[in-house]
N, C-alpha and C positions, 0 to 999 in steps of 0.2 A: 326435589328435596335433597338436600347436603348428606349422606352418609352420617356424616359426625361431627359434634363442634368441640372447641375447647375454650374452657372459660377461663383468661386468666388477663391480669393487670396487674403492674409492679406497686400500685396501690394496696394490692393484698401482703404486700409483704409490712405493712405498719400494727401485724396485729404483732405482736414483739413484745414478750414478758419480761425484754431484759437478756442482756448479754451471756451473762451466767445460767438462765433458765433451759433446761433442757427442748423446750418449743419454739429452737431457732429458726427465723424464718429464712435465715442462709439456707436452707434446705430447698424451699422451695423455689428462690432464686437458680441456685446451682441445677437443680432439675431443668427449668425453663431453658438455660443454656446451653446444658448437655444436650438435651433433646434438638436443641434449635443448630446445634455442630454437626448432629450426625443427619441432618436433612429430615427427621420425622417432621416439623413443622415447613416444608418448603409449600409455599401456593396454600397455606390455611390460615384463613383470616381468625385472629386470638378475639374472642368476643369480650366488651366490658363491661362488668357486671356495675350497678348500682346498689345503694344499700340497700337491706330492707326495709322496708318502715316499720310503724308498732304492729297496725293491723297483722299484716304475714310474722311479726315475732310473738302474736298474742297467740298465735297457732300454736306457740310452745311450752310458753312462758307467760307468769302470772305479769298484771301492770305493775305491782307491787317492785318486781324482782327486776322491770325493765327501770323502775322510776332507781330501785338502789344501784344497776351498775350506772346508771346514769349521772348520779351525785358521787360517786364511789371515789374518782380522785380530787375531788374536794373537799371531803367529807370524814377524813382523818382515818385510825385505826378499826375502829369498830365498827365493820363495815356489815359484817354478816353474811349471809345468803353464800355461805361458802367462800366471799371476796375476801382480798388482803391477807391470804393464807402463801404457805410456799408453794403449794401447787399454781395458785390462780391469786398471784400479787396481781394489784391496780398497778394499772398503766395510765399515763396520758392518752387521750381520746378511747378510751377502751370502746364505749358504747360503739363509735362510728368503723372502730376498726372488725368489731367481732359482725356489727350487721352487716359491712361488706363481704366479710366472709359467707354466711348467710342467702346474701344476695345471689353470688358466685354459684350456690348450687341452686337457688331457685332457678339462676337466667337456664342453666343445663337443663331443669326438668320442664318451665318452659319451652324450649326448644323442639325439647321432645314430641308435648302436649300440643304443641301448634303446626306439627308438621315437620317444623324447617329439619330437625333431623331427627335420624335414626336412633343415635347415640350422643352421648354426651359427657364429658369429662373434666371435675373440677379441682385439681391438687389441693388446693388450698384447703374446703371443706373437711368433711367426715369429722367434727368434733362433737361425737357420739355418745360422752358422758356428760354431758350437760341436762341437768332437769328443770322442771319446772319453774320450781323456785330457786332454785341454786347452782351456784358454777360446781363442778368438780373436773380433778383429770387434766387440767389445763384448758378443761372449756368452757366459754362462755356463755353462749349462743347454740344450741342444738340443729344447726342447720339441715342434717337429714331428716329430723323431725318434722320442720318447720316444709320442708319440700315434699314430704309423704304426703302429711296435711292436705298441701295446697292440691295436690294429685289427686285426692281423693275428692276433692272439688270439686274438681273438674271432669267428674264422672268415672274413672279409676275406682276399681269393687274389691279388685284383687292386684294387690302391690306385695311382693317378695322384696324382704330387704335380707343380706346376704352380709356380715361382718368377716370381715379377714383377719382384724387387728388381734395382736399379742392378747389384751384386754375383754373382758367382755363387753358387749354393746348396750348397756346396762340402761340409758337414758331415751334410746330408741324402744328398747323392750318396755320401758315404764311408761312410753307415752300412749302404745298402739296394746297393750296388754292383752287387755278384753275386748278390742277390737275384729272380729272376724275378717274382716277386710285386708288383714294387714299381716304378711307372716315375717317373723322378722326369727333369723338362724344367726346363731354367734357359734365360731370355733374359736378356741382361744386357749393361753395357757388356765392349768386348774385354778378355781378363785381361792384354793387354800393358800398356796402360795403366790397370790399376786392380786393386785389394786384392780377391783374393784371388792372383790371378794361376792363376787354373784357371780352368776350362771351355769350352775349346777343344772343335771340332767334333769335333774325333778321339775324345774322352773320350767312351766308349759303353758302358761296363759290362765286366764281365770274365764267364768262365764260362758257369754258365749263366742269366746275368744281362746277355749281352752283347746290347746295342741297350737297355739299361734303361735308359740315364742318356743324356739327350736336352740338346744344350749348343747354346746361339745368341745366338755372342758377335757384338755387335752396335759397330760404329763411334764414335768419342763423335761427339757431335751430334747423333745420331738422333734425329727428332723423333715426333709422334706417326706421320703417316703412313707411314715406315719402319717404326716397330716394329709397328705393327700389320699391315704388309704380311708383317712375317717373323713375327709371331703366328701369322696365316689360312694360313700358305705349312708351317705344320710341326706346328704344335699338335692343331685339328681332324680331322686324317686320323687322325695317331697313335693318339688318344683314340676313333675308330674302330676303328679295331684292335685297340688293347688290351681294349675295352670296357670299364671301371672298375665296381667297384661304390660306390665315391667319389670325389671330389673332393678334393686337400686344396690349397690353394692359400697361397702365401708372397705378401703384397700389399704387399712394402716399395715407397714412394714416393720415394725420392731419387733418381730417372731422369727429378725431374723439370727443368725447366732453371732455377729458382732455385735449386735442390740446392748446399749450399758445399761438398762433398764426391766430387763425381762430375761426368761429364762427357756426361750425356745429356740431350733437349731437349724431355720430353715436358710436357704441362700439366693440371692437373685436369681439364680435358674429356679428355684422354687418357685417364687413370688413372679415369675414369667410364666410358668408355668400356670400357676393358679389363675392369673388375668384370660389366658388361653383358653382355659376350663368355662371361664363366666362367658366370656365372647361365645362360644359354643353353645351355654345354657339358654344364656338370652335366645339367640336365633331359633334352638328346638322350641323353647316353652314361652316366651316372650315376647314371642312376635319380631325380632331383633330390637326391641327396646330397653335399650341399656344407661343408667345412670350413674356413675361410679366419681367417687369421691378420694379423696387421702386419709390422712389421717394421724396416727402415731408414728414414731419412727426416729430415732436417734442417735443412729451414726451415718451424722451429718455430710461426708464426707464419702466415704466409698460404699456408700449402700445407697441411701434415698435415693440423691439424683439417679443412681441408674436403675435400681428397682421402677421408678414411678414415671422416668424416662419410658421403660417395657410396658408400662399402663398406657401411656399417651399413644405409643406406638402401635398397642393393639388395639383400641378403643381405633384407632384410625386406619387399622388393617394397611399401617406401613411399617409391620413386624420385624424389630433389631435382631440379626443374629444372633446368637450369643457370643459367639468369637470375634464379632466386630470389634476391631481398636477402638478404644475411647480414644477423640480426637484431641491431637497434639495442644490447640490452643485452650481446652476446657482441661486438659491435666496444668498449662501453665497457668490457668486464673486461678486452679485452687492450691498452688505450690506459691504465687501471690499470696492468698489467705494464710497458713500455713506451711511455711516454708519445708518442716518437718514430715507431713503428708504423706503417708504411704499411698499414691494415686493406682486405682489398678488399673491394670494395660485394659481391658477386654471390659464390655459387655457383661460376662461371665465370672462365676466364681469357679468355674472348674467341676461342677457337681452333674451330676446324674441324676435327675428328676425324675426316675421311673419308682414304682409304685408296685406291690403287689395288692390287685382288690381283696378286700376283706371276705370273707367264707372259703378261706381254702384251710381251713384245719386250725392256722395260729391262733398263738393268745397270749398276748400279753399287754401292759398297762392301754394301749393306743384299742385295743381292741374291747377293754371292757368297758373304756369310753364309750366306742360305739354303740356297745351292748345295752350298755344303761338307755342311749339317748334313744336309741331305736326304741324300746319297749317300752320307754315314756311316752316317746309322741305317736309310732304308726302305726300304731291301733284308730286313733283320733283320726286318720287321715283313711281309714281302709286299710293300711299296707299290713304285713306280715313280718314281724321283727326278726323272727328267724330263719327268713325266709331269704339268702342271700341275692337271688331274682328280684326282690322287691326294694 
């Protein structure tokens, strides 16, 4: 069996809102290259994904809402179901671009599910606000959804789904809600001030799904050290408890602090940092089954490629330093793009990723975060809220 795969094809690059839309797919082109400069992809075969068809999109989404993106650029203004909005304008071929997206994270959790590997990694993916009936967020197609689903098919009880992104994972938490099967934990900035305006701490599952939906809305400015205090402070017990037999993780980077769209203050050393964290959790609670996707993220330029560059890198345990050069011919294709480009030399933004765990005395906004989310959900799980041990 392969350690790990990666799923990607310059076919995914046609899901594309448009030049001026903030979900440029330049991002995930430049990532692919970066990675492929500095030797993370040397000797690993890039797998190609197919689209998905209805069957695996009815996992997520109504016929109704598959028949309207379907007609959607034919079919003039009034398109509905969230379509032909500024977040989620119609595109030419939308349908066949967003189910390759789709596809891309089924073929990874496939992979998983049939042996060939351990891990598996799809940049393109994690478009995590998408619902039932309707696009939002820039997404079309709820591809994490649609790959839990199929998981759960395939005889999977207990799936831990893990969001990273600025946003909350709002469209993942609506589809597996009351699902007991399914624990799905969003960190993210607070929803008073930011799109989606869900996932508040109280938000804990219905049924008999309640304590499944895990929310830790986080202050803006939080930088790395806060987020990762309320990571270590909520995540790792959980994932105790639940015991998973995978991983699926949402790894959107716009929480980082050049982000034009959000208002948190982390930095690729953070968001390396955090991938390190999940590769770790996977192996203790997960069996080392790991799923991990992309996501949000919008500065195009000196954060994605190398934040998601460090994902590829550790999903494949051929870990970037952080003071590695970014290599000379991937600063001159994007001084090509933009002449202007402030390229960074390094890997790194220069920051210090350390963390102090939560229960040593402090308190402030990052910690009553915690506070809140703990003593919503770990009671529901056995744990002890204020029980820094737990």
């Amino acid at each position: 069996m392969s350690p790990s795969a990666v799923v990607w094809d310059s076919a995914l690059l046609a899901y594309d809102m448009g030049e001026q839309h903030p979900f440029n797919p330049v991002r995930l082109h430049l990532t692919m290259r970066l990675a492929t400069a500095l030797g993370v992809l040397d000797d690993v075969p890039l797998l190609s994904p197919e689209p998905a068809g209805a069957k695996e999109l009815y996992r997520a989404h109504s016929a109704e809402y598959l028949e309207a993106v379907q007609q959607a650029p034919m079919a003039g203004w009034d398109v509905g179901h969230g379509l032909g909005t500024e977040d989620n304008p119609v595109f030419t071929d939308m349908h066949d671009a967003a189910s390759l997206v789709v596809g891309s994270t089924l073929l990874g959790a496939r992979c998983i599910a049939e042996g060939r590997a351990q891990r598996a990694v799809s940049i393109a993916g994690g478009h995590h606000h998408a619902m039932h009936d309707r696009a939002a967020g820039f997404c079309i197609y709820n591809d994490c959804s649609v790959a839990i689903s199929w998981l759960l098919e395939q005889g999977y009880d207990r799936i831990a789904y893990v969001d990273t992104d600025v946003h909350h994972g709002d469209g993942v938490q609506a589809a597996f809600v009351g699902d007991p099967r399914v624990l799905t934990v969003s960190l993210h900035q607070h929803p008073f001030t930011l799109f989606p305006g869900t996932g508040y701490s109280g938000e804990i599952g219905i049924g008999d799904g309640e304590g499944g939906a895990v929310n830790v809305p986080l202050p803006p400015n939080t930088g790395d050290a806060g987020w990762l205090r309320a990571f270590h402070a909520v995540v790792p017990s959980l994932l105790e408890a639940f015991r998973p037999q995978i991983l699926v993780t949402q790894c959107g980077v716009d929480s980082h602090r050049e982000d034009p769209l959000a208002d948190l203050s982390l930095t690729v050393d953070g968001h390396r940092t955090i991938y390190r964290e999940l590769r770790a959790l996977a192996e203790r609670w997960a069996e080392g089954r790991w799923l991990a996707v992309g996501g949000g993220g919008y500065q195009l330029m000196r954060v994605v490629p190398r934040s998601w560059t460090h994902l590829i890198a550790t999903v494949l345990d051929h870990d970037v330093t952080p003071d590695a050069p970014v290599p000379a011919e991937w600063t001159e294709l994007v001084r090509g793009m933009a002449p202007s480009a402030e390229v960074p030399p390094t890997m790194s933004d220069g920051a210090d990723a350390g963390y102090s765990p939560w229960g040593d005395g402090l308190d402030d906004a990052v910690d009553a975060a915690i506070r809140d989310t703990r003593r919503a959900v770990f009671p529901l799980h056995g744990l002890d809220p204020d029980d820094p041990r737990d």
